[in-house]
C-alpha positions in Angstrom: 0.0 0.0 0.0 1.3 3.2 -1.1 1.7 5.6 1.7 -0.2 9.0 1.5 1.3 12.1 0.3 2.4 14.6 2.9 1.3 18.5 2.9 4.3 19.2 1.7 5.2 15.7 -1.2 1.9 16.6 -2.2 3.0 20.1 -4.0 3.7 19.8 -7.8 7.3 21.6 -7.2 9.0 22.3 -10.5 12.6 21.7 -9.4 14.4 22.9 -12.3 17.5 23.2 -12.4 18.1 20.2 -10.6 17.7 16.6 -11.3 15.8 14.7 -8.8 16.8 11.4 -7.6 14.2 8.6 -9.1 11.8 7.2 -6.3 14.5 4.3 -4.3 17.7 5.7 -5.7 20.1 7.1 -3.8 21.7 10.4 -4.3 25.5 9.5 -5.4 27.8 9.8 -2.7 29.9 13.1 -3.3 33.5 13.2 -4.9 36.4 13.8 -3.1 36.4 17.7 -2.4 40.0 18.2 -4.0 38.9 17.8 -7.1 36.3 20.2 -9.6 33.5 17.1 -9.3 33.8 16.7 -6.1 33.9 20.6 -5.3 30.6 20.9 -7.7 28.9 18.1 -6.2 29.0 19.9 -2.6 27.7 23.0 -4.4 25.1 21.6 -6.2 24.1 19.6 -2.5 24.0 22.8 -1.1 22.1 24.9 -3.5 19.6 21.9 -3.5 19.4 22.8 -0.1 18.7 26.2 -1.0 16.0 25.4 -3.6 14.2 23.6 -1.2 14.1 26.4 1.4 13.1 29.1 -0.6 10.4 26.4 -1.7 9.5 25.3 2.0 8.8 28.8 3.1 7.1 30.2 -0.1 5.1 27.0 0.2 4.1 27.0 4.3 2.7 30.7 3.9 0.3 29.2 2.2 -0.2 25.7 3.4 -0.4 27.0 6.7 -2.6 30.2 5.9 -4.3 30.5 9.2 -1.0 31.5 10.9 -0.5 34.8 11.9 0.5 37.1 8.9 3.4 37.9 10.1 4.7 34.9 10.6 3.5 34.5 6.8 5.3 37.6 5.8 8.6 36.4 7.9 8.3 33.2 5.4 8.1 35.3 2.4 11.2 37.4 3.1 12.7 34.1 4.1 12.2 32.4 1.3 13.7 35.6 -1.4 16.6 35.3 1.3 17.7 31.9 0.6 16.7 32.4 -3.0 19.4 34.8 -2.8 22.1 32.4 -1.7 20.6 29.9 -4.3 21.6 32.1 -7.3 24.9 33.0 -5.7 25.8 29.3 -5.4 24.6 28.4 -9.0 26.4 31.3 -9.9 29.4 30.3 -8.8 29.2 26.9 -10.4 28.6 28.6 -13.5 32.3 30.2 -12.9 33.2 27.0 -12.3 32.0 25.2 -15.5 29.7 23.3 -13.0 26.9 21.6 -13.9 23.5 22.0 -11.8 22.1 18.8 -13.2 25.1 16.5 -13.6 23.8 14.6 -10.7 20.7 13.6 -9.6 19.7 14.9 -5.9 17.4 13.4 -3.7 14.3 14.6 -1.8 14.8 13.5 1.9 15.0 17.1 2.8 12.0 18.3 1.0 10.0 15.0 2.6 11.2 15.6 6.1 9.0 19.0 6.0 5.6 16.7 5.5 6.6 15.5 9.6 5.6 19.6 9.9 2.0 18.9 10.1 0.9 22.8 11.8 2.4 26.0 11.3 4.6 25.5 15.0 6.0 22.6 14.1 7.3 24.2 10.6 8.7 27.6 12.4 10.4 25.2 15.0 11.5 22.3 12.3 13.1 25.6 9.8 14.5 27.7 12.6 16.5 24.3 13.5 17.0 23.8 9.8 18.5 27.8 9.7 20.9 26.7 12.5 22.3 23.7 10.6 22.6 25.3 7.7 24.8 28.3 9.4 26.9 25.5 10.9 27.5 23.7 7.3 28.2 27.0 6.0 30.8 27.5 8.6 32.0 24.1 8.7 32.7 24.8 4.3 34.2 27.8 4.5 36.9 26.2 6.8 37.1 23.4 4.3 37.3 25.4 1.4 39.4 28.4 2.6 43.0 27.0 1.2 41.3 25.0 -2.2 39.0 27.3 -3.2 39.0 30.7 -1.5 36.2 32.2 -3.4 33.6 29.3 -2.6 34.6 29.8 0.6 34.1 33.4 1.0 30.4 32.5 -0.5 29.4 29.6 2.4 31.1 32.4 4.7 28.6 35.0 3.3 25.7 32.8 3.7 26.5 31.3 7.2 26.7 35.0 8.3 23.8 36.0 7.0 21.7 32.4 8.1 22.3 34.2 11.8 20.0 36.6 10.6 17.7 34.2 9.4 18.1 31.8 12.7 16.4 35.2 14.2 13.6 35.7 11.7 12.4 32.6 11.9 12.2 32.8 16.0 10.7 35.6 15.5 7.9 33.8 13.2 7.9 31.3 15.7 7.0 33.8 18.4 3.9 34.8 16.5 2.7 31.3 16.5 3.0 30.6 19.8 
């Protein structure tokens, strides 16, 4: 028996650029990180990330329209936020002669947003997601800082600016509650 479509699995999501994995494959495990592939698969994995944020909060606004506007408004600007650190990440493949859709990506991430099933659980579930994300972002620009400095300066952009975000999306939260 096929299990039921989640608030969020049920969307039609056009995920363009990105190739999504097929339903049981796994996403490829990445390349090692000294070399161009494995450098581009990172940045593809993380501005997959970024795709499905800017969807996630675009999308809960509405799925959860009986939230307090603000917090609905919060989402928005959340969303053209990490929307922004999508297109500098595919930028920067671009400069790289990366492509978006050499490898498939898989959906875990977007599905993990269907456990969201009211608009508290999503504002806790994103500001914890904001957190990670500002970690990763940390934890790359480290990495990256002595193979490719200019990658690195971007996650180092975007961690700093997720602290920003960690707050919005409390303050979202706070609406809720």
């Amino acid at each position: 028996m096929e299990k039921p479509l989640g608030l969020f699995s049920s969307l039609p999501i056009d995920w363009n650029p990105f190739r999504i994995c097929a339903p049981g494959e796994k996403a490829p495990y990445p390349r090692a990180l000294t070399t161009k592939e494995g450098l581009g698969d990172r940045l593809r994995f993380v501005a997959f990330a970024e795709k499905q944020a800017v969807v996630a909060f675009s999308s809960a606004a509405e799925i959860f329209s009986d939230s307090p506007i603000q917090t609905r408004e919060l989402w928005l600007a959340l969303s053209k936020e990490e929307e922004k650190h999508l297109s500098w990440l595919i930028q920067r493949m671009k400069e790289l002669n990366v492509s978006v859709d050499e490898r498939p990506q898989s959906l875990a991430l977007w599905q993990s947003f269907d456990h969201c099933k009211t608009a508290l659980e999503f504002a806790n579930f994103m500001a914890k997601a904001e957190d990670r994300g500002r970690q990763a972002g940390e934890q790359f620009y480290e990495t990256l800082l002595k193979i490719d400095p200019i990658t690195a300066e971007i996650f180092r952009k975007i961690a700093e600016e997720e602290k920003e975000h960690i707050l919005l999306a409390a303050k979202a939260l706070e609406y809720i509650e």
